[in-house]
N, C-alpha and C positions, 0 to 999 in steps of 0.2 A: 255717070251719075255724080252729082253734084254732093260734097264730100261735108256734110253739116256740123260746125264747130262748139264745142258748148261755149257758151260765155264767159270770159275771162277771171277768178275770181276777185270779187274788192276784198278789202281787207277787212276781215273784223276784229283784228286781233296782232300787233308786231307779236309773236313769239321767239322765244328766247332771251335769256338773260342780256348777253353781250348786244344783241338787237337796240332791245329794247332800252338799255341803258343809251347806248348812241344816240336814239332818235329823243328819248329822253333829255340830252343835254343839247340835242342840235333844238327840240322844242324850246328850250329852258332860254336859248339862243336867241331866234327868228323869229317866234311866233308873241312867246308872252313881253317882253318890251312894249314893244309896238301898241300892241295892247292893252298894256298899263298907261301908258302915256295920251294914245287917246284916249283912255277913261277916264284919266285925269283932267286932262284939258277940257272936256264937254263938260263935268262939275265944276271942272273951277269959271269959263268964259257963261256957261250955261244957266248955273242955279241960283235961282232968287233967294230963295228963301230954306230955312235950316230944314225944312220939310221934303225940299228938291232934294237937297246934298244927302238926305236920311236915302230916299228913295234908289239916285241913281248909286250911289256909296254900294248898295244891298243888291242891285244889280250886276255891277263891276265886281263884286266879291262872287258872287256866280259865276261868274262868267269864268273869272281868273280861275276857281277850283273846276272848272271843267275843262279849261284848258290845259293846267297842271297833271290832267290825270290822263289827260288824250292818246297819249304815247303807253298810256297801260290798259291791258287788257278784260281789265274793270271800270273803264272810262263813264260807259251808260250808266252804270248804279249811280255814278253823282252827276249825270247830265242831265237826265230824266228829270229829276226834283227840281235840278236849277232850271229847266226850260218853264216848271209850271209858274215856281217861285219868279222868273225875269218875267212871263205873263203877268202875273199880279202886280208885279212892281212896276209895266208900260202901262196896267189899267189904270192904277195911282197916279200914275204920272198923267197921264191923258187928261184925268179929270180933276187934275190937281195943277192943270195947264206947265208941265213940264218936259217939254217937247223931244228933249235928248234923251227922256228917259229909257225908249226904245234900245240905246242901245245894249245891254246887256240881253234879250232877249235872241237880238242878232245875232250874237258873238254866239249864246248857246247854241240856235238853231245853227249855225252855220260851221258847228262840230259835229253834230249830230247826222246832218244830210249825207257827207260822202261818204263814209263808210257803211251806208246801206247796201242790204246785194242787190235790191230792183227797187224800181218807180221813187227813183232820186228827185226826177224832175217835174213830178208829181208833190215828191216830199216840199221841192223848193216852193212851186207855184202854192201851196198848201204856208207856208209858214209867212209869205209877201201877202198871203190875204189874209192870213189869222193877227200879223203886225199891222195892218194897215184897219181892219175892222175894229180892231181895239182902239186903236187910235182914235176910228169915227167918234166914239164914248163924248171925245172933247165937244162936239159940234151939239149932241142932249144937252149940254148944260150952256155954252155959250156960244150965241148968234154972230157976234159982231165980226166983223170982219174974214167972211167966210172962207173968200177965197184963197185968203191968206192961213188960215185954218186947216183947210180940206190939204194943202201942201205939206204944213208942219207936220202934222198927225195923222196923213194917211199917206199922202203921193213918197214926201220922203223914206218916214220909215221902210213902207213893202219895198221900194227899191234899195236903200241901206242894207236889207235882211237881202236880198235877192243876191245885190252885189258881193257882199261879206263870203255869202256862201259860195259863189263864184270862187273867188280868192282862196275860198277852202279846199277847192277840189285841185286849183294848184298844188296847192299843198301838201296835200295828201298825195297827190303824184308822185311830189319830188321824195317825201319820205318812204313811198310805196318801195322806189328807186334803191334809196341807201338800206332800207331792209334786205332787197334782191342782192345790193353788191355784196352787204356783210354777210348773207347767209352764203352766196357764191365765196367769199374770203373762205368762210370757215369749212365750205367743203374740199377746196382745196388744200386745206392745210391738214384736213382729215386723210384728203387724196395723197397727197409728199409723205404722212404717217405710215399709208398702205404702202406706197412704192416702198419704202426702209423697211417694211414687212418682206414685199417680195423678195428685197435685194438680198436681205437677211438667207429669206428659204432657200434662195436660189445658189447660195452662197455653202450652203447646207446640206443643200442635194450634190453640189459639184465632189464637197468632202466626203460625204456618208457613200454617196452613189457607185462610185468608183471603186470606195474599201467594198463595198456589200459585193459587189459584183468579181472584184478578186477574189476575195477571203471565199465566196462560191465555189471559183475556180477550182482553187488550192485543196480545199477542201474534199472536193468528189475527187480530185487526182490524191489525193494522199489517200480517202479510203481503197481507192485501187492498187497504190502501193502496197497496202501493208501484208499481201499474204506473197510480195514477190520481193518487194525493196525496203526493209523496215526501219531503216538507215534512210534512205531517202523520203521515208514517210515521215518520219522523225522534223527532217529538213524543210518537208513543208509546213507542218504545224507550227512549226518555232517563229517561218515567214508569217506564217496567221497569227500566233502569237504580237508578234513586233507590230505589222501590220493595223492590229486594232490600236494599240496601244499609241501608236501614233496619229492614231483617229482620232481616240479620245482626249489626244491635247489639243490637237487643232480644231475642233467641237469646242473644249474648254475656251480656247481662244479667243473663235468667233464669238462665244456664248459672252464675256465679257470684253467683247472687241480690245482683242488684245494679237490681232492679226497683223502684220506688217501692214500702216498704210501709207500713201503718199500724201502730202499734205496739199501739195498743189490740186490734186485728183478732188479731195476733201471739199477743197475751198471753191472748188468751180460746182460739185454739188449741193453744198450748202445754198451757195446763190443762188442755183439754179430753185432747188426746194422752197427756199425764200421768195422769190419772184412766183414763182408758182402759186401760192399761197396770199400773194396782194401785199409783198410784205417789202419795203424798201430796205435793199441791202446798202451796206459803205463797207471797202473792204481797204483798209491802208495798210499798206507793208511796207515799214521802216526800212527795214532789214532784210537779208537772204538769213534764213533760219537756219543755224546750224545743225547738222544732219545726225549730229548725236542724241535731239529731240525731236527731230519733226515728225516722227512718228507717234509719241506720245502726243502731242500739238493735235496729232490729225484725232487721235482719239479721243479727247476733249470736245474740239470744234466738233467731231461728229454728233458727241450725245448730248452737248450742249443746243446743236441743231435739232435733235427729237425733242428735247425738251422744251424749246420754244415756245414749237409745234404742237405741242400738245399739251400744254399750260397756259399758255400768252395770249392775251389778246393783241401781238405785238403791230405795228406800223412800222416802227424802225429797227432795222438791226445796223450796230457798228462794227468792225471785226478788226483786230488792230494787231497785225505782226510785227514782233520785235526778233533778235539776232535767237533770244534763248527763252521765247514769252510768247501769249497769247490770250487775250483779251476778246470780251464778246460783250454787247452791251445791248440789251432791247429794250423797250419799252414796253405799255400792255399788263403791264402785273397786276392781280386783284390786290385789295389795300386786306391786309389779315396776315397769318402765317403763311410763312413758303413753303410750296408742296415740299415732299419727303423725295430728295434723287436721289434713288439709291443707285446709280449708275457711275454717278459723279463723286459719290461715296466710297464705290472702289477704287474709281480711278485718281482720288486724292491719297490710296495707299501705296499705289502701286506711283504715285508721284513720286510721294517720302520715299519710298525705297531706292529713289534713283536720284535723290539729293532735291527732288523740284518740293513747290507747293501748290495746292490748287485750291483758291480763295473763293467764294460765293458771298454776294453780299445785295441785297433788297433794300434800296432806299430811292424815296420820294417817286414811286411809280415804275420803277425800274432796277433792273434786277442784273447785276453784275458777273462774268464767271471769269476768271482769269486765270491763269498759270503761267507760272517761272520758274526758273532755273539762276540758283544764286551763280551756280558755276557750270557749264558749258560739259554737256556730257557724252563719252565720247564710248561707240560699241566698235 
């Protein structure tokens, strides 16, 4: 049996903030120049008289706030008004023998068409006869020169509006595209977030699992001791005793990753979570890092790595090792206050305490984290 697929959905909407901002500045980019410019040029080569320039002026200002708003997901509330508003202003123009006035009417319809969910090509062949019947208007009031007429005001325009819209549904493709990659970005950078979750629990079960399961042990053999060896009962409580008590620092530890790490180990997951995520890494190492920090190092790069990831909209990360330092540099930051790391908060205590410092700094788009060591620290 033949496996029936629903229809692909169009878009009627980029959602999301970081989406929408991109396709936002890529519209801001591609689409409105081009369109400013031939707006400009059909009034300025085009219009006779101050009545032209009024008309098509008041079309191309349509045009331009429907395009401006394309990329948001409120776009129809000002397209709608601009399509009726460019209608009126091609019927001015038609019968006010101003030929280019059509186009503001194009430009709206040809926002409007592709992000329909059905009968697009219906929508189109509807807007090539609704531009081109208006246009007729010119041929009611003057005869002469008809067939030169029936071109200007009807054959061009419906094809200008046909074509336009054409070029639209390019358009809309390629943008469909970059919504897909960035929402793909941000699930993987969701995904690298969960993996740092797993590794965490996993990391958690290895500690906890192993005391729970002793300290079990210990436990049912020392109550069997106690009405035969009470000395040796003694001797295992004190093991359970100790036992926890060394759980609960190594919990502490991992709790504020404060585990012995390797830095190398660090730096190959970092990039790997980075590449994962769509996020271009550079990783320069000056230096062999002296091994009386590279542990601290690792725990820095580690949570300055969550944090990226779950603050940035980043594209680039830099990662720059020095003999007693370590530098991280991304881009992606929103422009306002910098989130609260309280991660980064400890671990700038537990720097001071070992002589380093660990500096944070947010400027022009990007956002800084670095650590050093005035003097070279040795365990």
């Amino acid at each position: 049996m033949t496996e029936i697929r629903p229809p692909r959905p169009r878009r009627m909407s980029w959602s999301g903030d970081a989406v929408q901002d991109r396709l936002r500045r890529l519209n801001l980019v591609t689409v409105m120049p081009p369109l400013l410019v031939v707006g400009v040029l059909l009034v300025v080569l085009s219009a006779k008289t101050w009545w032209h320039v009024v008309i098509q002026v008041i079309g191309l200002l349509a045009a331009t706030a429907t395009a401006e708003r394309w990329t948001a997901g409120d776009f129809v509330r000002t397209a709608r008004p601009s399509l009726v508003l460019t209608a009126f202003v091609w019927l001015a123009g038609a019968l006010g023998n101003s030929p280019m006035a059509f186009y503001g009417l194009s430009m709206v319809g040809s926002f409007l068409i592709p992000p329909l969910p059905r009968r697009r090509f219906a929508a189109l062949v509807g807007l090539a006869v609704l531009t081109g019947a208006i246009g007729s208007t010119n041929l009611l009031l003057h005869h002469d020169h008809l067939g030169a007429r029936v071109l200007a005001y009807v054959v061009t325009p419906a094809i200008g509006s046909a074509l336009s819209t054409l070029l639209m549904f390019a358009s809309q493709r390629l943008y469909d595209l970059v919504a897909e990659l960035e929402e793909s970005r941000e699930k993987e950078a969701e995904l690298a977030v969960v993996r740092e979750r797993v590794r965490f629990a996993s990391e958690l079960h290895d500690i906890q699992g192993h005391t729970l399961h002793v300290v079990k042990l210990k436990v049912a053999l020392a109550e069997k001791l106690l009405n035969r060896d009470l000395e040796r009962a003694q001797e295992e409580l004190r093991e359970v005793h100790t036992l926890v008590g060394d759980t609960i620092v190594q919990t502490k530890e991992l709790a504020y990753a404060q585990r012995r790490l390797n830095l190398s180990a660090e730096l190959e997951n970092a990039k790997n979570l980075f590449e994962a995520a769509g996020i271009h890494v550079r990783i320069d190492r000056r230096a062999e890092v002296h091994t009386g920090v590279d542990e601290l190092l690792g725990q820095v790069l580690r949570e300055t790595t969550t944090n990226i990831l779950r603050h940035a909209q980043a594209r680039q990360v830099r990662i720059t090792l020095t003999e007693a330092g370590i530098s991280i540099v991304n881009d992606g930051v929103a422009d306002g206050d910098p989130p609260v790391l309280s991660g980064l908060s400890t671990l700038a205590d537990r720097l001071a305490d070992q002589g380093g410092e660990l500096t944070v700094e947010q400027k022009d788009g990007r956002f800084v984290t670095a650590a050093a060591f005035a003097e070279k620290v040795s365990r």
